[in-house]
N, C-alpha and C positions, 0 to 999 in steps of 0.2 A: 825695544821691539814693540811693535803697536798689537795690540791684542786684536785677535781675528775675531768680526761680526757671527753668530751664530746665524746660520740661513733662517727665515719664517718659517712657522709651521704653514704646509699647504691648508689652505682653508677659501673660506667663502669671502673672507677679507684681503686677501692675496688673491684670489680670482676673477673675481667681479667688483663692478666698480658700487658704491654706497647705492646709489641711485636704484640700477639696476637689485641689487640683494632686495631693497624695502617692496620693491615695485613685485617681485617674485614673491615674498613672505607675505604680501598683501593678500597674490591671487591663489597662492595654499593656502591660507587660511579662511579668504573667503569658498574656496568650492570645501574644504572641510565640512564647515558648518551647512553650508546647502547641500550638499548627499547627506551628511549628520541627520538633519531635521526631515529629510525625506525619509530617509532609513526608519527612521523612529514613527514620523507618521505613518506609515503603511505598515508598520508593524504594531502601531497601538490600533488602528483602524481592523486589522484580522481579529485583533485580541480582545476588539470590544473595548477598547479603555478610553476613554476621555483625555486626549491630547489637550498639553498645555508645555510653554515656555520654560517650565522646569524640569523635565524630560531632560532635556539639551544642557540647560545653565546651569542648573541647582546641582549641586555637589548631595544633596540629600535627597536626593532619587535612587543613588545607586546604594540599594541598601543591600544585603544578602541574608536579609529574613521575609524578601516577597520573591514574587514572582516576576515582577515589574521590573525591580533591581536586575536580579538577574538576568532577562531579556534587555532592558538595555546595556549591559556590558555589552554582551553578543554582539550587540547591532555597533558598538564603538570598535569593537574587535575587527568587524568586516569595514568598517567605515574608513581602518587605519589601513586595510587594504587595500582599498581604492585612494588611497594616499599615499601609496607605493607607483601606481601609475602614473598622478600627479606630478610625484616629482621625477616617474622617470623620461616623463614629457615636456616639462619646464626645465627642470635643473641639469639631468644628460651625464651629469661626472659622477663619479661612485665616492669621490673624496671629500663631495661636500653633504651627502646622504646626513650627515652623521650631525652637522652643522643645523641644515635646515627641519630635520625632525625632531632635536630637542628643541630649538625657537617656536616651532608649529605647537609644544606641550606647555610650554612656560606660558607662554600667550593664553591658551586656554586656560592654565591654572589664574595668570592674574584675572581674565574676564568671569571665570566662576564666582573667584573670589568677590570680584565690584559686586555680581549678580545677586550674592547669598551673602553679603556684609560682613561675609567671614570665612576664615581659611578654612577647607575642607580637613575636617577633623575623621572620616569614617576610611576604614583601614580598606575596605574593598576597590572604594575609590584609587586612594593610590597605590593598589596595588593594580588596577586597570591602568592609571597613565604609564607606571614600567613596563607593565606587557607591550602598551602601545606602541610606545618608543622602540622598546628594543623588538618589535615586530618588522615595525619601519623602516629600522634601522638596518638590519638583517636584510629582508628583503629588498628591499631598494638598491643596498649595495651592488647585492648581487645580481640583480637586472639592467645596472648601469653597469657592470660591468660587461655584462652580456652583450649589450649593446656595442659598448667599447674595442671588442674583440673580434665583432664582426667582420669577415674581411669583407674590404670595398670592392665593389663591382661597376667599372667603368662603362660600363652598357656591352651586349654582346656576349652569348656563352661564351665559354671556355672553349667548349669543344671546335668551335668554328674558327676561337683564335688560333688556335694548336692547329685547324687544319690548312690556313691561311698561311701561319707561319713555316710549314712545311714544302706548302708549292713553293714560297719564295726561296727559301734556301735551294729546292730543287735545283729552281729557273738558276740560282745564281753559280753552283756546281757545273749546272752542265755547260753555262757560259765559260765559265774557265775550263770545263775536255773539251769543248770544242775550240779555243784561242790556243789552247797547249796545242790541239792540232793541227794548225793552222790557218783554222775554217773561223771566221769571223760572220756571227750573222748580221745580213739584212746589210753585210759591207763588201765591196771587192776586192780590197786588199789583205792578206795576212800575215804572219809573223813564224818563222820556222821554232821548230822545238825547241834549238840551243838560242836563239832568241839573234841570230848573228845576220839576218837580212829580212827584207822584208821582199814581198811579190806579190803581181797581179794578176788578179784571175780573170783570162778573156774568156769568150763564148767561141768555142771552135768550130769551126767551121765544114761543113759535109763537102769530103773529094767530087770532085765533078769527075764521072764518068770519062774516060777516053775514045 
């Protein structure tokens, strides 16, 4: 007996085609890093601080014995929020959430890594990518799912259709009391109740005087 295939796991490689997945991981990870570096500019700019390139890339910014470190976590934190919208505007499925937010973290771990010639060694760091991820991960789910669940609305309340579909049954009842009785509208002939002849209805005529 031939041994049965186990089904794929649903994923981002079962869903979409190669092409389409790079072309999607391209455009989350570039609006990442552009709200990324906005976020941070405008919050080193309140803070008075002297904006630079390692903000963003250098894994040895995020330290938790300044100020700085600290402030930017926060700002990765919200940044991973507006990366919930992203993908619930590009991606749409709650099944592939899970797929396209760790690829969005790897990616940044390798590019830190090229940026600082060395793997992120400070423990605040990665303990910012886990939150991140499972921030995204969470949240994303749950708004593609939202989405998901939506009932669809074909154009037109509800209420107008319910009240549409009421004359019409109306119209179509009182079309059958009035054929059971043997009044046929807008026709001259009709049909008796036991259903056993049929008859015409003329226009009668006024007795002429004598």
């Amino acid at each position: 007996m031939a041994r049965r295939r186990r089904p794929p796991r649903p994923g981002a490689l079962t869903e979409l085609p190669p092409l389409k997945i790079l072309t999607q991981i391209l455009i989350l990870q570039t609006i990442w890093y552009v709200v990324a570096t906005g976020l941070i500019l405008f919050t080193a700019l309140v803070a008075g601080r002297h904006f630079s390139l390692d903000m963003v890339l250098s894994w040895r910014s995020l330290r938790g014995d300044t100020t700085v470190g600290w402030m930017l976590g926060f700002v990765w934190l919200l940044n991973s929020v507006v990366g919930v919208i992203a993908i619930l505007l590009l991606i749409h499925r709650s099944k592939l959430v899970l797929d396209f937010a760790l690829t969005l973290h790897l990616i940044h771990l390798l590019v830190t890594s090229f940026y600082s010639h060395s793997i992120p060694t400070n423990a605040l760091w990665w303990a910012l990518q886990f939150t991140s991820a499972a921030l995204m991960t969470s949240l994303g789910v749950w708004t593609c799912q939202w989405r998901e669940l939506r009932p669809i609305n074909f154009g037109g309340s509800s209420t107008s259709n319910d009240a549409s579909n009421a004359q019409v049954s109306d119209g179509a009842q009182q079309d059958i009391g009035d054929e059971e009785q043997g009044f046929g509208r807008g026709r001259g002939r009709g049909r008796g109740r036991d259903g056993a002849g049929e008859y015409e209805m003329v226009t009668m005529k006024d007795a002429e005087p004598s």
